[in-house]
C-alpha positions in Angstrom: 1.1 -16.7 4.2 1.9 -13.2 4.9 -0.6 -10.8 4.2 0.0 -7.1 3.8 -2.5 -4.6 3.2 -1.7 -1.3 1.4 -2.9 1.6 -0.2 -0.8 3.1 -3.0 -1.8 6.8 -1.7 -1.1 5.6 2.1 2.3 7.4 3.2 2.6 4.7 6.2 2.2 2.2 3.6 5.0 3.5 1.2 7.4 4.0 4.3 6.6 0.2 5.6 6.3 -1.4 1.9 10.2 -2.0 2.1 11.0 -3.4 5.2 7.9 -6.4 3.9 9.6 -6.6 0.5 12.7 -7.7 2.4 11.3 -10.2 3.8 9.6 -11.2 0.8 13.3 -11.6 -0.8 14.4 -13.1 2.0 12.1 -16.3 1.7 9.0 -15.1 3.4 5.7 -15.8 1.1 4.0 -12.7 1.0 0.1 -12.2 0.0 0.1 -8.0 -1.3 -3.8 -6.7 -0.6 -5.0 -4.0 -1.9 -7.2 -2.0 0.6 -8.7 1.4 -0.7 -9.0 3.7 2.4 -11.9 6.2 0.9 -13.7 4.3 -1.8 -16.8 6.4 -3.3 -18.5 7.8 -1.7 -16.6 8.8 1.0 -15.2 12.6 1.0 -11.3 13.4 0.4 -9.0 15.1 2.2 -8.5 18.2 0.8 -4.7 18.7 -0.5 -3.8 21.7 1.3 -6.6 21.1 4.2 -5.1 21.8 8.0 -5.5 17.9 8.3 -2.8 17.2 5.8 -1.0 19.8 6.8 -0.8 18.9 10.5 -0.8 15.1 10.0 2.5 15.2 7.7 4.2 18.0 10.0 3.6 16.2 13.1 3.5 12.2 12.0 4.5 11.8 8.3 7.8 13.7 7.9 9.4 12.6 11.3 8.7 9.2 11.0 10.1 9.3 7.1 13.5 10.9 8.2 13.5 8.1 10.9 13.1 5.7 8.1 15.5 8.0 6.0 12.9 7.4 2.9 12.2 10.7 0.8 8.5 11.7 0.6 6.5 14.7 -0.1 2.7 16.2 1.0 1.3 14.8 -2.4 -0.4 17.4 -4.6 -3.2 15.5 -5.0 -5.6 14.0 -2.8 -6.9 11.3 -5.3 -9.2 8.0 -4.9 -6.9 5.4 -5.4 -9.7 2.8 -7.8 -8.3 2.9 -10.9 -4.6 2.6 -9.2 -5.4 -0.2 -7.0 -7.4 -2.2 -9.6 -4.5 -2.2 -12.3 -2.6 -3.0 -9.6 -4.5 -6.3 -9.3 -4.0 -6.8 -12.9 -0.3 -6.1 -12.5 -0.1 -8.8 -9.9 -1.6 -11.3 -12.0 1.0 -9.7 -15.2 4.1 -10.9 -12.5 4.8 -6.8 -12.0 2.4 -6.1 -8.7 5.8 -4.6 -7.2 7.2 -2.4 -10.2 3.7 -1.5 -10.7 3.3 -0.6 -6.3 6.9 1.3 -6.4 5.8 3.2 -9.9 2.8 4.6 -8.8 4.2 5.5 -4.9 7.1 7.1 -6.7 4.5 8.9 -8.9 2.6 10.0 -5.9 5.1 10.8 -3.5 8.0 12.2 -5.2 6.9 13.5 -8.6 3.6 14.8 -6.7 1.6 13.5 -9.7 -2.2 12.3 -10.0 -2.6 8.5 -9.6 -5.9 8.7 -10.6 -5.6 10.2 -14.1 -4.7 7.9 -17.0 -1.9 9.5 -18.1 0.1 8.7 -15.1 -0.9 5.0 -15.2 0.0 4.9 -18.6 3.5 6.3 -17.8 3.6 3.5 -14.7 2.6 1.1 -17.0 5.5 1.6 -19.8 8.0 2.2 -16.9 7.1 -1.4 -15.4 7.2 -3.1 -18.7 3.5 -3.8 -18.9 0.7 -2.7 -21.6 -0.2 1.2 -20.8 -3.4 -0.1 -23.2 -3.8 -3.1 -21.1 -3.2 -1.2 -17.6 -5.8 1.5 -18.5 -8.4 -1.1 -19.3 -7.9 -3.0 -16.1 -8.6 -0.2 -14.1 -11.9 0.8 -15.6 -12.7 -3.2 -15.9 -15.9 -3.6 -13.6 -14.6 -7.0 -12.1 -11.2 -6.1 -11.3 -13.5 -2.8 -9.6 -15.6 -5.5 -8.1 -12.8 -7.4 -6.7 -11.1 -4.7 -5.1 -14.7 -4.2 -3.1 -14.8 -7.4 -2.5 -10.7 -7.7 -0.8 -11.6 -4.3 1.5 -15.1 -6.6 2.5 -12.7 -9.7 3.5 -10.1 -7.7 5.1 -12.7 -5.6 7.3 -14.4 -9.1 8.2 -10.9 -10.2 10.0 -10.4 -6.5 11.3 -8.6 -4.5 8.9 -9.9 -1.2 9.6 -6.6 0.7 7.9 -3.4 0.6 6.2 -1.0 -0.5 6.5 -2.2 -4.1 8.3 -0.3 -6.9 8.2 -2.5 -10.0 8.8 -1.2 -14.3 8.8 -3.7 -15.7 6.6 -7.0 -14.7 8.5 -5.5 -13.5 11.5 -4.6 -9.8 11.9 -1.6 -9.5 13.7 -0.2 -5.8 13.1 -1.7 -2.7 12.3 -0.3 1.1 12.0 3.2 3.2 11.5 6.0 1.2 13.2 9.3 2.6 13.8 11.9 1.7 11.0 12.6 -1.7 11.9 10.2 -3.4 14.0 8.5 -5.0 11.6 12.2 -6.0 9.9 13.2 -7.6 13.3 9.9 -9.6 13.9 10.1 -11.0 10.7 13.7 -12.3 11.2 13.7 -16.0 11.5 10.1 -15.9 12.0 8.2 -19.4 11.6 4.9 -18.8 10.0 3.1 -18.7 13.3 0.4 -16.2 13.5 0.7 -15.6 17.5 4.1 -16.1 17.6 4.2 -13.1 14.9 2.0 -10.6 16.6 4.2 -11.4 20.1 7.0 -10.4 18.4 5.5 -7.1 16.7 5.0 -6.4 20.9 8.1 -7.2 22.1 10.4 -5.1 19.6 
């Protein structure tokens, strides 16, 4: 099992997400983890900081024109809870990637807050699932709790960031490849966990 780690307000995360949802179609049984980078109560970014500014300048845009994926410096510099635990509830609805894409596209392109109900409602409708039902996911205490619980298990095998690609309990990958490393490795790949991270090397 293929295990990918994300965070839905990660812009190395959206630009990787579809080279992993290829291989996904392609056969490869993938396990999608949600791992909050700066839970409570760790400080934000802010929005129009130096940080973001430099970091997208210098890293985010030139790796997304190598990608040739649109993105923009969000508006926001949101916690990603609520998000990330609907998102778990989306999963288990059978719409964990409508409900991913909806809220990048939110974040990303329409520069909208991910963190306010009103744009998980509009996610919700857009990705045929209960706006109702979405909203109370997010607040629910154990879907909260599990999300916690997923960032524990994925820091125990050495997930320190997103995005992290990891073979059951083995972390094989992490960081910003270069539009189509990860593609390549997983061609024709067998479901070995050493064999996976020699490959990640060798592209």
């Amino acid at each position: 099992m293929l295990r990918y780690y994300f965070d839905v307000v990660c812009p190395y995360s959206y630009l990787l997400m579809p080279e992993v949802e290829a291989a996904e179609d392609a056969g490869i049984p993938v396990e999608w983890v949600p791992f909050e980078l700066r839970p409570a109560p760790a400080e934000l970014p802010e929005p129009r900081g130096k940080y973001i500014r430099d970091h997208w300048r210098d890293h985010v845009y030139p790796l997304a024109l190598a990608y040739g994926i649109e993105i923009h410096v969000p508006v926001y510099q949101p916690r990603s809870t609520l998000s990330l635990a609907a998102c778990l509830w989306a999963q288990d609805e059978g719409a964990g990637r409508a409900w991913r894409e909806g809220v990048q596209r939110a974040f990303f392109i329409e520069g909208r807050d991910v963190n306010d109900e009103r744009t998980l409602r509009r996610v919700a409708v857009e990705s045929g699932l209960s706006p109702d039902g979405a909203i109370a996911a997010a607040w629910e205490p154990e879907r909260q709790a599990r999300l916690r619980s997923l960032r524990e298990e994925a820091s125990a095998i050495g997930v320190q960031g997103v995005p992290s690609l990891a073979v059951d309990d083995k972390l094989v990958f992490f960081g910003a490849p270069p539009p189509g490393r990860v593609a390549t490795a997983l061609d024709g790949w067998d479901g070995d966990a050493a064999d996976l991270a020699a490959r990640l090397r060798a592209v």
